[in-house]
N, C-alpha and C positions, 0 to 999 in steps of 0.2 A: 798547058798548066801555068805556064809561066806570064801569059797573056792575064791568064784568069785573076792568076797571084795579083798584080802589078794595076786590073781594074779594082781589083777588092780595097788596095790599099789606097788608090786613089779618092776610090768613091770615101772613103774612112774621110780622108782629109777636106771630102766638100762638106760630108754631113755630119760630121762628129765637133757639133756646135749649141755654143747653152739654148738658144734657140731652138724651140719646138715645130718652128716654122720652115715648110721645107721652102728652098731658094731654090733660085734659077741659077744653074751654073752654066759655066762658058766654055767652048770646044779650044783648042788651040788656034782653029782659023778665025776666029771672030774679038779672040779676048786679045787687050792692049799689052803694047811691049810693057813688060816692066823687068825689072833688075833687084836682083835681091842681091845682097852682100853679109856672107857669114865670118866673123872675126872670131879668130878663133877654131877654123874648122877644121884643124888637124887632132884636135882634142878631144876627150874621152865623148863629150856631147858632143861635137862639135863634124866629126866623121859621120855618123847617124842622122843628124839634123842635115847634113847636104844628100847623104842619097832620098831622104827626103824630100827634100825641096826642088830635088832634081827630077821626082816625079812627080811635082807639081804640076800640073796644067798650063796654071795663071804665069808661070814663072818664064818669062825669055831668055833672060840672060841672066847665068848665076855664077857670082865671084864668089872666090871661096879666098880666105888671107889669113894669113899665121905668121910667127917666127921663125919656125923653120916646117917640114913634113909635106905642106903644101903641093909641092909639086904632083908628090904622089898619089894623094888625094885626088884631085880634080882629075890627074891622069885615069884613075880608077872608075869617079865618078861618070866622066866626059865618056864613055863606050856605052853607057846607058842609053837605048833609044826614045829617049822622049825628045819635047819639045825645046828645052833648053842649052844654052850656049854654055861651057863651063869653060872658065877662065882660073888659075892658079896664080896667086903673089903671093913670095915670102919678103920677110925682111922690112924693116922702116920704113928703106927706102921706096918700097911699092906700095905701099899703105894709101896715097891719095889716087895714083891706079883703080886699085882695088873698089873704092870708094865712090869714084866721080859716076856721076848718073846715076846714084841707086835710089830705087824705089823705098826699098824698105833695109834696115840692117840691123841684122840680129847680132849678137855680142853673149855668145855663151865663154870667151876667154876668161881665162884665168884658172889656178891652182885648184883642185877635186878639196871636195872635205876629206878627213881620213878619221879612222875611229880616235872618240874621244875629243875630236875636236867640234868646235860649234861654230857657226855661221860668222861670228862677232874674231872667231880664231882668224878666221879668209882676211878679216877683212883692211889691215896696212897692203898686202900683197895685191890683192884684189881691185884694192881702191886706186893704189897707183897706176896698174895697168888702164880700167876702166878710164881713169882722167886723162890720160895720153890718148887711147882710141877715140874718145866723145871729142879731144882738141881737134882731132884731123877731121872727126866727121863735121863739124861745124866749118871748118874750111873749105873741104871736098865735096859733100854732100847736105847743106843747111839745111836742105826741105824735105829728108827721108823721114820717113817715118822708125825710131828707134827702140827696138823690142831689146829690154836688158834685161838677160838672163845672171851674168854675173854674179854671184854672192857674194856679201850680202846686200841683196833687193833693195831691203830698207832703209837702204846706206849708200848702194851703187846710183839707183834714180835721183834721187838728192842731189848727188855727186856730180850725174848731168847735165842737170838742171843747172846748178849752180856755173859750170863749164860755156853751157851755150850761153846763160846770161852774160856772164864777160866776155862773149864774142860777139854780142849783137845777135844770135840768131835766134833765140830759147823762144817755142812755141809752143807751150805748152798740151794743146792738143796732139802734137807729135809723140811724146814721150813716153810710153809704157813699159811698167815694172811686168814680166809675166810671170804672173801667179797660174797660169793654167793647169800647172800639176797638181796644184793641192783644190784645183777641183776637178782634175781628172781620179786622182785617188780616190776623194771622198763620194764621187758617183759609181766608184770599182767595192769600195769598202761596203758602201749604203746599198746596192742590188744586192751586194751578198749575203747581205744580213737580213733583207726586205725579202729576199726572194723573189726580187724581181728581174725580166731582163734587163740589162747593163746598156741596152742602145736605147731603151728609153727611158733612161732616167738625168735629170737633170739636179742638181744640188747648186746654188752658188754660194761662192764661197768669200768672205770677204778680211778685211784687215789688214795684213801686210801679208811676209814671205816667209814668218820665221819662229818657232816655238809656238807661243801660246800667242800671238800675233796674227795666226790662221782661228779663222772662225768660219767653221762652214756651218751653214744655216739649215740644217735638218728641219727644221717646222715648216722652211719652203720646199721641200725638196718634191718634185715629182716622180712619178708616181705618189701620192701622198700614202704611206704604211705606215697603218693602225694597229701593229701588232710589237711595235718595238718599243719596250719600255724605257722608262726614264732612263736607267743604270747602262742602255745597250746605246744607248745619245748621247751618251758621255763618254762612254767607250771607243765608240763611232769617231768623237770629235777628236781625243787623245791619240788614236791613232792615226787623224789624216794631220793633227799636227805634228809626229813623229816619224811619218811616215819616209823622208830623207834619212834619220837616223835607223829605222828599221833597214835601207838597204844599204848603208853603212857598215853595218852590224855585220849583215850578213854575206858579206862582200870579204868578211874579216881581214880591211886593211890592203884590200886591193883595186877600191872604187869606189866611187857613191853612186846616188841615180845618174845614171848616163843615158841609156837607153829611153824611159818612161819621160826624162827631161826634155830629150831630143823630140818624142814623140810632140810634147804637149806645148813643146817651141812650134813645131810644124804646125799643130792644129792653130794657134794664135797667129802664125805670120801668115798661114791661109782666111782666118778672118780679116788681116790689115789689106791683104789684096785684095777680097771681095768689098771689102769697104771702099778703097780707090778706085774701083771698077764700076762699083754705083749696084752693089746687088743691094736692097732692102733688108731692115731688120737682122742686121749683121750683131748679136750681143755676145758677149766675152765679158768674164770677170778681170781684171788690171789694176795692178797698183800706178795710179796717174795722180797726179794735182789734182785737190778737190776741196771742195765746202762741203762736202756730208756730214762731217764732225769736225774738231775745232784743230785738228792736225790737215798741215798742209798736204801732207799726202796720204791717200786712203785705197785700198784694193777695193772694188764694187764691181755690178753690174756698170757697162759701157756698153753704150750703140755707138758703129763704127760708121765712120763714112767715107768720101772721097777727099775730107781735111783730118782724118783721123779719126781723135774724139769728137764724132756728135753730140751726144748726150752722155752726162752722168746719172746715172740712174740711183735712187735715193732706193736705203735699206729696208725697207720695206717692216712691214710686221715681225717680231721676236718673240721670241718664248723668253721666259722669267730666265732660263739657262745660257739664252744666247743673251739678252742682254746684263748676265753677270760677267758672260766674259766679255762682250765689248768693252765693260767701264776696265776688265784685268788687263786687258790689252793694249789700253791708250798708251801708259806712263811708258811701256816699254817701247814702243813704235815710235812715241816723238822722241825718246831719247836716241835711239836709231836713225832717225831722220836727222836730227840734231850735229849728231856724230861725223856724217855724212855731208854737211854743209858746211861744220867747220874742218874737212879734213879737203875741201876743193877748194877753202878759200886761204887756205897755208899757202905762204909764198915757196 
């Protein structure tokens, strides 16, 4: 049973991608070393997203680094019998440890939301820790590829950015915001309202990471269903942009999304592997650098590859509703972005 459990969630994580294309996946004898690095892994996401990533495949060697809890963690983690290596560092001082040789590094650290509070609440807390973690990665690790989970998104990426630039290292192809939950929601929300199955549907979702800044694009959405009205599209969309505050809510003041975040960090750091490993047609929605619209950062479809972003992939066709909310959406995401650039470049 426990075999069966452990293939089911694997297989989840090769094929549980925007991509309707199936891909070749890699056995553990064949696929290359890589190193993943979770900042943050002692935390409410942060424990979740390593027993995940610890049943990754693709995954060799998996450091796990926090403030403090770490040990235990990876202790925990490390009895799991898959493929990867699990290494534990707490504390400052192990931070470039942690760090050196990684492939990819995800960064769900920092402070939960708590009811009542908003993303923009996180974010002096948030931002500070973020700017210290991205200084050492630009030290320790320049050429990883970095998945910021952190909130706020649309503030933390910026924030990066701005980090590696004054280090010399900023590559922009490296750098991804992960938006994946608010399109793993809005593909959980849109079957169940479509009545469709939830494994083939695909919705992309675009804009940034926060309120009325998520814009999932229902007119694209696959399976295409013709049976949901205008009022049920708006409903649809109001939901998956609330959809952090619904488990907020409901958590009443003991958690935000931990679990669903964890999940849909896993699905994205499993696409940045399969992209460095050279599978094909690897696409994920991401808040990265972009020219799609006249804001420096934009969440879209991305084809991944062995440099990262391959391709930006441009927004394709809108309904009258989606692009009312693209133009509602701008003034708030560049003021976010805005925020985030002058709060990295305070001395």
């Amino acid at each position: 049973m426990r075999t069966a459990m452990l293939r089911s969630i694997q297989s989840s994580l090769k094929n549980t991608s925007s991509s309707t294309l199936l891909r070749r996946s890699y056995s553990s004898e064949s696929a290359p070393e890589r190193k993943v690095v979770i900042l943050g892994a002692a935390g409410g996401i942060g424990q979740p997203l390593s027993l995940l990533m610890k049943l990754n495949p693709l995954v060799s060697s998996l450091s796990l680094y926090d403030i403090a809890g770490t040990p235990g963690v990876a202790a925990d983690v490390s009895h799991i019998n898959t493929r990867s290596e699990v290494v534990g560092y707490m504390g400052d001082e192990n931070l470039g440890k942690a760090l050196e040789g990684a492939d990819v590094v995800i960064i769900p650290a920092g402070v939960p939301r708590k009811p009542g509070m908003t993303r923009d609440d996180l974010f002096n807390i948030n931002a500070g820790i973020v700017k210290g973690l991205c200084t050492a990665i630009a030290k320790y690790c320049p050429h990883a590829l970095v998945n910021m989970i952190s909130n706020p998104v649309n503030s933390t990426v910026p924030i990066a950015s701005e980090v590696f630039k004054k280090a010399g290292t900023y590559d922009e192809k490296r750098l991804f915001g992960v938006t994946t939950l608010d399109v793993v929601r809005a593909k959980t929300f849109y079957a169940g309202k479509a009545k469709v199955p939830v494994s083939g549907v695909n919705v992309p979702v675009v804009g940034g990471h926060a309120g009325i800044t998520i814009l999932p694009l229902f007119s694209q959405a696959t399976p295409q269903a013709n049976n949901l009205s205008d009022e049920e599209i708006v409903a649809l969309t109001k939901r998956t942009q609330d959809g952090g505050t619904e488990v907020v809510e409901a958590k009443a003041g003991k958690g935000s999304a931990t679990l669903s975040m964890a999940y849909a960090g896993a699905i994205f750091a499993d696409a940045c592997l399969k992209g460095l490993n050279g599978v094909p047609d690897v696409v994920e929605c991401s808040f990265v650098q972009s020219n799609i619209t006249e804001l420096p950062f934009f969440a879209s479809k991305v084809r991944l590859g062995k440099n990262g972003v391959e391709e930006i992939l441009g927004l394709g066709s809108l309904s009258d509703y989606e692009k009312q909310g693209l133009e509602a959406l701008l003034p708030e995401l560049k003021s976010s972005i805005e925020k985030g650039i002058k709060f990295a470049n305070q001395s």
